[in-house]
C-alpha positions in Angstrom: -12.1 -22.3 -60.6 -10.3 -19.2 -60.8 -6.5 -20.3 -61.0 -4.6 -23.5 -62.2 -3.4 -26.0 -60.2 0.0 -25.5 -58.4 1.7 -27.9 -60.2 0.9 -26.5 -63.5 2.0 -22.6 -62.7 5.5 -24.1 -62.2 5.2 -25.0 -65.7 4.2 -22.4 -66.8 6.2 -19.5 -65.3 10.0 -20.1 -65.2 11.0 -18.3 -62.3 14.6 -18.2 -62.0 14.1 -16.0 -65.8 11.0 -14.5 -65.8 12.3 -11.7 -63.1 9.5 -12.0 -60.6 10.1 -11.3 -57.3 7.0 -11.6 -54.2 7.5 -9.3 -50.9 5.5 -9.1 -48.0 5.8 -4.9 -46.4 4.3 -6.2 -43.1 6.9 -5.8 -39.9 4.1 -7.5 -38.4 4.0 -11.5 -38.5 0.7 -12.0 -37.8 -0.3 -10.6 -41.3 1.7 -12.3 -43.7 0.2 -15.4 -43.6 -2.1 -14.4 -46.8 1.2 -13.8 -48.2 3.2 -17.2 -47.5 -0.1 -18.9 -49.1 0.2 -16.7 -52.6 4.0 -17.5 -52.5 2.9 -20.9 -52.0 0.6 -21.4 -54.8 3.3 -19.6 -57.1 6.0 -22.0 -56.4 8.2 -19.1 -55.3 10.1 -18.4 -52.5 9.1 -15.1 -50.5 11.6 -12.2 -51.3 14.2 -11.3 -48.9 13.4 -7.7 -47.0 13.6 -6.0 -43.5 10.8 -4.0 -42.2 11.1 -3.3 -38.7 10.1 0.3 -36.8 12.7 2.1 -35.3 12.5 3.0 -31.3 11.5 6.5 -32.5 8.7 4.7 -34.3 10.0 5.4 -38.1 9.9 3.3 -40.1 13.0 1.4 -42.3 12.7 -0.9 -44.7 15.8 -2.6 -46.0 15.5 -4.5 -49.6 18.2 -7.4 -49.2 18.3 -8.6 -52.5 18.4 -7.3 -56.1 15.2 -5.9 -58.0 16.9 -4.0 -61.0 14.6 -5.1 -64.4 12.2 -7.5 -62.3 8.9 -7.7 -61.9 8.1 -6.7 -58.2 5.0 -7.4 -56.5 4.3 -5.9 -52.7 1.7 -7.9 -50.6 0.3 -5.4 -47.9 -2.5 -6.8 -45.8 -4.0 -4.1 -43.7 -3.2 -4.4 -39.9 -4.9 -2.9 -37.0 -2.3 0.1 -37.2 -3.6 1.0 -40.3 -1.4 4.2 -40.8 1.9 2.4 -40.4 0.8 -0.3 -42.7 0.4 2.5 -45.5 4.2 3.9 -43.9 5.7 0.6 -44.6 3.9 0.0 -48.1 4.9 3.3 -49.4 8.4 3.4 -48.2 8.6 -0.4 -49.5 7.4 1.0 -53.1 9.6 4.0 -53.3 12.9 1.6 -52.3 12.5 -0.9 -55.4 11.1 2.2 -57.5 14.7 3.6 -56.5 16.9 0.4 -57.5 15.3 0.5 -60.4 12.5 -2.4 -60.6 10.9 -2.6 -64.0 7.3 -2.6 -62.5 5.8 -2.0 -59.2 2.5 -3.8 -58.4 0.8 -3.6 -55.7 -1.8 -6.7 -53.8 -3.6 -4.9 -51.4 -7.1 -7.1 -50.7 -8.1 -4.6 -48.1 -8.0 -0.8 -49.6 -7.2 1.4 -46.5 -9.7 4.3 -45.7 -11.9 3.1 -48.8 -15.0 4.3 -46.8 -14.1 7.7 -47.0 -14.5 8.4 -50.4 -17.3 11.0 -50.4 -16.6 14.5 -49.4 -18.3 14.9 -45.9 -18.8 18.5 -45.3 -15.4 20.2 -44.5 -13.6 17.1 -44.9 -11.9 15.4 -47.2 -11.8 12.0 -49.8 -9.0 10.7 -48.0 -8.9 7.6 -50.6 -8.3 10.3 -53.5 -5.1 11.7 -51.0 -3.5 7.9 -50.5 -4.0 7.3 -54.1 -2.3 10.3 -55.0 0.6 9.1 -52.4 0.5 5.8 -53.6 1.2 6.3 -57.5 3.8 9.2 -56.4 5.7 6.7 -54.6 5.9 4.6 -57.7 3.0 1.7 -58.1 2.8 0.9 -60.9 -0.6 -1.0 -61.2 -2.7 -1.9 -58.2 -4.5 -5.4 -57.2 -7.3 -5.0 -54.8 -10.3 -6.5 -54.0 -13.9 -5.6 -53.3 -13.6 -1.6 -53.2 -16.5 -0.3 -50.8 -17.1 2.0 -54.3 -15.7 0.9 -58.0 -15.7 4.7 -58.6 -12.8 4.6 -56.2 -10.3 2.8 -59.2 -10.8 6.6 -60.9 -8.6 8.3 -58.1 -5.8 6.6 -60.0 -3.7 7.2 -62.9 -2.5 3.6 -63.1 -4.2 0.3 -63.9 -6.3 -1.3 -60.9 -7.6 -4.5 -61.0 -10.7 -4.8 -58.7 -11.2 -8.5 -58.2 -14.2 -10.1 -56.6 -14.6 -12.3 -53.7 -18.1 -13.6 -54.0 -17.6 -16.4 -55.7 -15.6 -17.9 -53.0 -18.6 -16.9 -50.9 -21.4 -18.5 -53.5 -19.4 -21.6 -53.3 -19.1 -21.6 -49.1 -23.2 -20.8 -49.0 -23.3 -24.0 -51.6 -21.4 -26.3 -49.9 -21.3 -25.4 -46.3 -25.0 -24.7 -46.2 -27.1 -27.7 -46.4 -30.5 -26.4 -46.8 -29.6 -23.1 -48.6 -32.5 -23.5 -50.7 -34.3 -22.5 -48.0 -32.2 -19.1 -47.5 -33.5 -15.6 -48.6 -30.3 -13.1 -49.2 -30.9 -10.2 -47.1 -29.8 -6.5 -47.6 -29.4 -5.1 -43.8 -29.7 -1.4 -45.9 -31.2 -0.2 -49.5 -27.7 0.3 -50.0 -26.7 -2.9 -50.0 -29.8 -3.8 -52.2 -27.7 -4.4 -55.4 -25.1 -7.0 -53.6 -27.7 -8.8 -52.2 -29.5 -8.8 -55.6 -26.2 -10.2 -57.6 -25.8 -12.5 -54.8 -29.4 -13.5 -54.9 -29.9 -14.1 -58.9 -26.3 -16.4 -59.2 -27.8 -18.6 -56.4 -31.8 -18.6 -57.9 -33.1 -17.4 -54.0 -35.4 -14.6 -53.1 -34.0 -11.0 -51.6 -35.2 -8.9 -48.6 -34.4 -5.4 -48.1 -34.5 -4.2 -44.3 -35.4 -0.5 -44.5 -36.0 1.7 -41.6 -32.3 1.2 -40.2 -30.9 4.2 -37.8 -28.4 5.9 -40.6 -25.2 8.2 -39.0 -27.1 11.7 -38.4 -24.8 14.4 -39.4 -26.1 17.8 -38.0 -26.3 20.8 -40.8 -26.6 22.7 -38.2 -22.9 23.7 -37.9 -22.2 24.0 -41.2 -21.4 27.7 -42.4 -22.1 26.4 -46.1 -25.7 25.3 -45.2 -26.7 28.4 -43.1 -29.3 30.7 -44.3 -28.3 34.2 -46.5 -29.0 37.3 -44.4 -32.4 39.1 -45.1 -30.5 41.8 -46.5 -28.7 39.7 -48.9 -31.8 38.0 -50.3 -33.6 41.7 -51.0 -30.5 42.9 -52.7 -30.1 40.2 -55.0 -34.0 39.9 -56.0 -36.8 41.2 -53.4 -38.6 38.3 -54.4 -36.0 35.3 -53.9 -36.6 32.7 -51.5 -34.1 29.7 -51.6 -36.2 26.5 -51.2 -35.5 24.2 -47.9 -35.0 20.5 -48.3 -37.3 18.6 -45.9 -35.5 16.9 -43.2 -35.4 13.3 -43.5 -37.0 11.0 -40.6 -36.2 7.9 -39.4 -39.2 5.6 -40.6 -40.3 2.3 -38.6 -38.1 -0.7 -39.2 -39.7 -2.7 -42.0 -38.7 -5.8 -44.0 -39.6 -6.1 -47.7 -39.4 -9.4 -48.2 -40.8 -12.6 -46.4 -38.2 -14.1 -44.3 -40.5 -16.4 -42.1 -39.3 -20.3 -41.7 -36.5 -19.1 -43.8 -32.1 -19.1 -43.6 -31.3 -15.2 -43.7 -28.3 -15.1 -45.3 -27.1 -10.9 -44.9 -24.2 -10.0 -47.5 -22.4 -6.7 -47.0 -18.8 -5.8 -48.3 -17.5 -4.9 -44.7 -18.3 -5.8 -41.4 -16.3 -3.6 -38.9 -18.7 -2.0 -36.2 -21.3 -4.8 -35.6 -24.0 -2.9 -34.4 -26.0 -2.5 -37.6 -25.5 -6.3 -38.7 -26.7 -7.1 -34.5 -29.9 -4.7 -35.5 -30.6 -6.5 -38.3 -30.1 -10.0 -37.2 -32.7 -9.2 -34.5 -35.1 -7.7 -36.8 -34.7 -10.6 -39.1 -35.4 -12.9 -35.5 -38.5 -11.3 -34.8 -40.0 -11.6 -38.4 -39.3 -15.8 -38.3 -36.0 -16.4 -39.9 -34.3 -19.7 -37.8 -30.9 -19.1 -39.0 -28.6 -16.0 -39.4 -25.5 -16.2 -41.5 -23.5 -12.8 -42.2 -21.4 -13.0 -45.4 -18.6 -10.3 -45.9 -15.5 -10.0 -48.0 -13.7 -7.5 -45.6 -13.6 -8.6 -41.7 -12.3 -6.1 -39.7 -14.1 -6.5 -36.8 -12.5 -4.2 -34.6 -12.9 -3.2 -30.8 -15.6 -5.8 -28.9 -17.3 -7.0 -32.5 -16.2 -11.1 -31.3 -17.9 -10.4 -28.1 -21.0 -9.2 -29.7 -21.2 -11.7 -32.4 -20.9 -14.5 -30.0 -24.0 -12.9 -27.6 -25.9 -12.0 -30.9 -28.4 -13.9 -32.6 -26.4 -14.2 -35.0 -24.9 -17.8 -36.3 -22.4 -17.4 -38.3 -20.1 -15.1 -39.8 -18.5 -15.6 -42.6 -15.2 -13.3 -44.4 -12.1 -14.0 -46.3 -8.5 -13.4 -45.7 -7.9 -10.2 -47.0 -7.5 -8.8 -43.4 -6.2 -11.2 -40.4 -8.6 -12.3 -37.8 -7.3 -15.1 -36.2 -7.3 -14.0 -32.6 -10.8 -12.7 -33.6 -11.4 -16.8 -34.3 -10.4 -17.5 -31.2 -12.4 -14.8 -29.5 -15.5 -16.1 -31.3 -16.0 -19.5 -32.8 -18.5 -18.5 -34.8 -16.5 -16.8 -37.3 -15.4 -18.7 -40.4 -12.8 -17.6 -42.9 -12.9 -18.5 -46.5 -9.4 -18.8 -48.8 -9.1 -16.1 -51.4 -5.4 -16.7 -51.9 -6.1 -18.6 -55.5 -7.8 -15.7 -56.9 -4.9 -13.2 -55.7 -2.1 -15.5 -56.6 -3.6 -16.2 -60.3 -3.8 -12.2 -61.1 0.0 -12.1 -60.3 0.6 -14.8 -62.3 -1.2 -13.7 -65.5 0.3 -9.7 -64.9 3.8 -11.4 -64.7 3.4 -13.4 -68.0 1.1 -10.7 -69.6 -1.7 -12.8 -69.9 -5.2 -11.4 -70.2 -7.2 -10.6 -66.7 -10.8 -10.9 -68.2 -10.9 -14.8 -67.6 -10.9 -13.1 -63.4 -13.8 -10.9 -64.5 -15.9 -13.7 -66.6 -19.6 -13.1 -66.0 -19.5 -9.9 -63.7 -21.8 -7.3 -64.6 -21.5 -3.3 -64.4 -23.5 -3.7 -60.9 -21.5 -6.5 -59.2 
């Protein structure tokens, strides 16, 4: 288990002096039901705030209670309006950094824009930018969970705690799947090789990697960094120079390493968002004999039509936590399942608050978990 009991953290934090104090940033009430559970499992009552967009869109948040010396902690669960849920977070930060709160944490399951981390040609590491924003607006220290890349705790100057999710996940696969001996864990990429590994090793099964899989084609084509020097250039600098040209990658045939015949394929992946690649995969994993298709995630977003497709797929089940809500997702699709990961969140607050160590969260998780 990765918390106490309820009954003992009333024991053990006295919260009328400890100087704790739990908001939600959300204006909308559909995602501050992660929050009511934490609040829940602390024994505290949820702190009294406003957030609420003004008809020009703006948007005002209104602290109705005093944080001056306290330990505040902002729960932000990612909506489908993304960019005002990072509005109302910051904006929520800056106001208790102003009446002078003693620290500023932030829970934030779901890490906004954490797949653009990389530079992409002419763009730009947008995670870098709203960590930048984030600490300037006065966080303190950060609780997440699940980055899409660990490397992405570096883009801040304050302490982040990256928790994990999977062993909620382990424990649903063990007790929701009866024959999960059966099971192989499947990558759906080679990137997703060392999840599926960790994931495979805790639970003693076998691992198959799907290779072959259509990646996003970017065209070098338009890039002025990537076009060729002039003749001219090249003899002036050295008549003999000639700048070797990487060999353009091709899309090999979709191959399974791994035997997945009269098996459970059970794919893990940190995010499931666009479908498509999971649908691929479940498909490929159809044709080479697996019988039953689960999808594991930690992150559901599952934007535009993903409950349509999942419930036409051949796909049958998928399972993600409550970092991000999904209920009318649920309802869309039965075949999604949601596991609890408020006990992990609401134990990390607790130890911060009382200063206790964070390593019993991090107890047997490797450099490559």
């Amino acid at each position: 288990m990765f918390c106490v009991a309820s009954t003992e953290i009333g024991a053990i934090m006295n919260i009328t002096k400890g100087g704790l104090v739990l908001f939600s940033a959300n204006s909308n009430s559909s995602c501050t039901e992660l929050s009511r559970r934490i609040a829940d499992r602390l024994g505290v009552e949820m702190g009294k705030v406003q957030v609420y967009q003004e008809p020009n869109r703006e948007t005002r948040v209104q602290i109705q209670e005093s944080v001056r010396g306290k330990d505040v902690f902002i729960i932000q669960t990612v909506s489908k309006d993304v960019n005002t849920t990072i509005m109302e977070l910051l904006i929520m930060v800056y106001a208790c950094k102003t009446s002078c709160a003693k620290s500023i944490i932030g829970v934030i399951p779901y890490f906004p824009y954490s797949k653009q981390c990389k530079m992409r040609k002419r763009g730009s590491i947008v995670s870098k930018l709203l960590a930048s924003m984030m600490c300037k607006a006065g966080l303190t220290h950060l609780i997440t969970m699940d980055l899409h890349q660990k490397e992405i705790q570096g883009f801040f100057n304050i302490p982040v705690d990256n928790l994990r999710a999977s062993p909620f996940l382990l424990q649903y696969i063990q007790e929701e799947i009866p024959d999960y001996r059966n099971a192989v864990i499947v990558a759906k990429s080679p990137a997703s090789a060392k999840r599926a590994q960790s994931f495979a090793e805790r639970l003693r099964l076998g691992i198959a990697v799907i290779h072959g899989e259509a990646q996003d084609a970017e065209s070098d084509l338009v890039d002025g960094r990537h076009s060729p020097p002039t003749a001219k250039s090249v003899a002036a600098i050295h008549p003999s120079l000639e700048i070797p040209m990487l060999i353009p990658k091709e899309k090999p045939p979709i191959t399974v390493v791994g035997d997945v015949g009269g098996r459970i394929a059970i794919i893990v992946d940190d995010i499931i968002d666009d479908v498509d690649s999971f649908l691929a995969a479940a498909e490929t994993l159809k044709e080479r004999g697996a019988y039953k298709i689960f999808v594991m995630a930690t992150h559901g977003l599952l934007s535009s039509d993903a409950p349509r497709l999942i419930e036409e797929s051949a796909i049958d089940e998928v399972v993600v936590t409550n970092t991000i809500p999904h209920e009318i997702q649920k309802l869309q699709c039965p075949k999604i399942k949601t596991v609890d990961i408020s006990m992990i969140l609401s134990e990390a607050i607790r130890r911060i608050h009382n200063g206790e160590s964070m390593s019993y969260l991090f107890r047997n998780i490797g450099l490559d978990d």
